[in-house]
C-alpha positions as CSV (number, residue, x, y, z in Angstrom):
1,X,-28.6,25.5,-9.6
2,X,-25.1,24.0,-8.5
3,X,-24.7,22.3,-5.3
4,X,-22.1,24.7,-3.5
5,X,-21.8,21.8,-0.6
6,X,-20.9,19.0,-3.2
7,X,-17.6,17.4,-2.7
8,X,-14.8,17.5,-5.4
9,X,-13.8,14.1,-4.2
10,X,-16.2,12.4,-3.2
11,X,-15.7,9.2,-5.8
12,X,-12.1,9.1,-4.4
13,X,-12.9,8.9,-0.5
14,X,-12.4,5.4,0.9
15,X,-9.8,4.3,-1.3
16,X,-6.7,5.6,0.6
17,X,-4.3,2.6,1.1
18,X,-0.8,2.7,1.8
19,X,1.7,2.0,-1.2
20,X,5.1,2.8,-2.2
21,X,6.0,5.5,-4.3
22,X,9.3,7.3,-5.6
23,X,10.0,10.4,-8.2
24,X,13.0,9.2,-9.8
25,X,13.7,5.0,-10.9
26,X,16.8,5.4,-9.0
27,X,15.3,6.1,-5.4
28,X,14.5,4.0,-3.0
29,X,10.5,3.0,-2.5
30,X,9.0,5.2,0.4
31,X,5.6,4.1,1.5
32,X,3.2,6.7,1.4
33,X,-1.2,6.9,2.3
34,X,-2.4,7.0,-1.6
35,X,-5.6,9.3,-2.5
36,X,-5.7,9.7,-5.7
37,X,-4.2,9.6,-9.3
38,X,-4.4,12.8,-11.6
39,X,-3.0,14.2,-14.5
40,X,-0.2,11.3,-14.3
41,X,0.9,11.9,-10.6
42,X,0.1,10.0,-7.6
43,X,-1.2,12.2,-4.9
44,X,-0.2,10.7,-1.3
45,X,-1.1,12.2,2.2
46,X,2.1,13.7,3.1
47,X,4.6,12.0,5.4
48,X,1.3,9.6,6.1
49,X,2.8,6.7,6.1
50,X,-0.2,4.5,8.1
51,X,-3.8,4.9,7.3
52,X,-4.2,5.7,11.0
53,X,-1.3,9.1,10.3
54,X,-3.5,10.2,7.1
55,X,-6.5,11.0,8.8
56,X,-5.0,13.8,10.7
57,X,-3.5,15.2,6.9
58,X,-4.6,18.2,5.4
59,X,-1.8,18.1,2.8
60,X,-1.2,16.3,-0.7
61,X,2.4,15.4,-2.1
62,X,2.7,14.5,-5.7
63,X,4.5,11.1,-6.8
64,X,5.8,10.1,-10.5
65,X,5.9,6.1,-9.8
66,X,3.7,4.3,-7.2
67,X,3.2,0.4,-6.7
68,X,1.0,-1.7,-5.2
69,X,2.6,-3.5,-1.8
70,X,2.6,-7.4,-2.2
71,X,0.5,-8.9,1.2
72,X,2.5,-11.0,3.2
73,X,1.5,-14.6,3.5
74,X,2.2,-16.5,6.9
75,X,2.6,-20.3,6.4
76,X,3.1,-23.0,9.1
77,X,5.5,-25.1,9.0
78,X,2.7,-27.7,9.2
79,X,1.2,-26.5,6.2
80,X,4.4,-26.0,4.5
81,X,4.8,-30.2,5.4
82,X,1.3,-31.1,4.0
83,X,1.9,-29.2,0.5
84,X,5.2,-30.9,-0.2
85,X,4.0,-34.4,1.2
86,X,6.1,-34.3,4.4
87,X,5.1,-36.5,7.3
88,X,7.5,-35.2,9.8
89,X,7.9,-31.3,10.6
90,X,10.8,-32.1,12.4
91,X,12.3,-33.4,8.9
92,X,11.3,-29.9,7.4
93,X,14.1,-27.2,7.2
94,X,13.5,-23.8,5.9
95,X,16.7,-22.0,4.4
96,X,16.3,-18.0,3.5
């Protein structure tokens, strides 16, 4: 006998995660609450753009291209000094 109270996604819960996705190569990235990936699209929470916004989604949007967001990295300045052999930080000068 089937389960009738199983749930179709059940594997996918718990890996939402925010990502940036687009339809055409020309657009601009948007970022977007990813759910899952099927036949080829990337299903996203729509207009979720926060974990926090996608648990109040009932509704899927469809992607063609998603990416992973890069973390950020926060250095000091001190530790920018110690990997480059620098005694001083006031001799250390960070340029864009």
């Amino acid at each position: 006998m089937k389960d009738t109270n199983s749930n179709p996604f059940k594997d996918t819960q718990n890996n939402d995660r925010v990502v940036e996705v687009r339809d055409y190569v020309y657009h601009e990235w948007t970022k977007r609450v990813f759910h899952l990936e099927k036949n080829g699209m990337f299903l996203c929470w729509a207009n979720a753009d926060l974990l926090e916004a996608a648990k109040s989604s009932l509704s899927l949007t469809s992607w063609r291209f998603m990416r992973e967001i890069e973390p950020k990295t926060t250095l000091t300045k001190q530790q920018i000094a110690d990997k480059f052999g620098i005694n001083n930080i006031k001799n250390l000068i960070i340029e864009d």
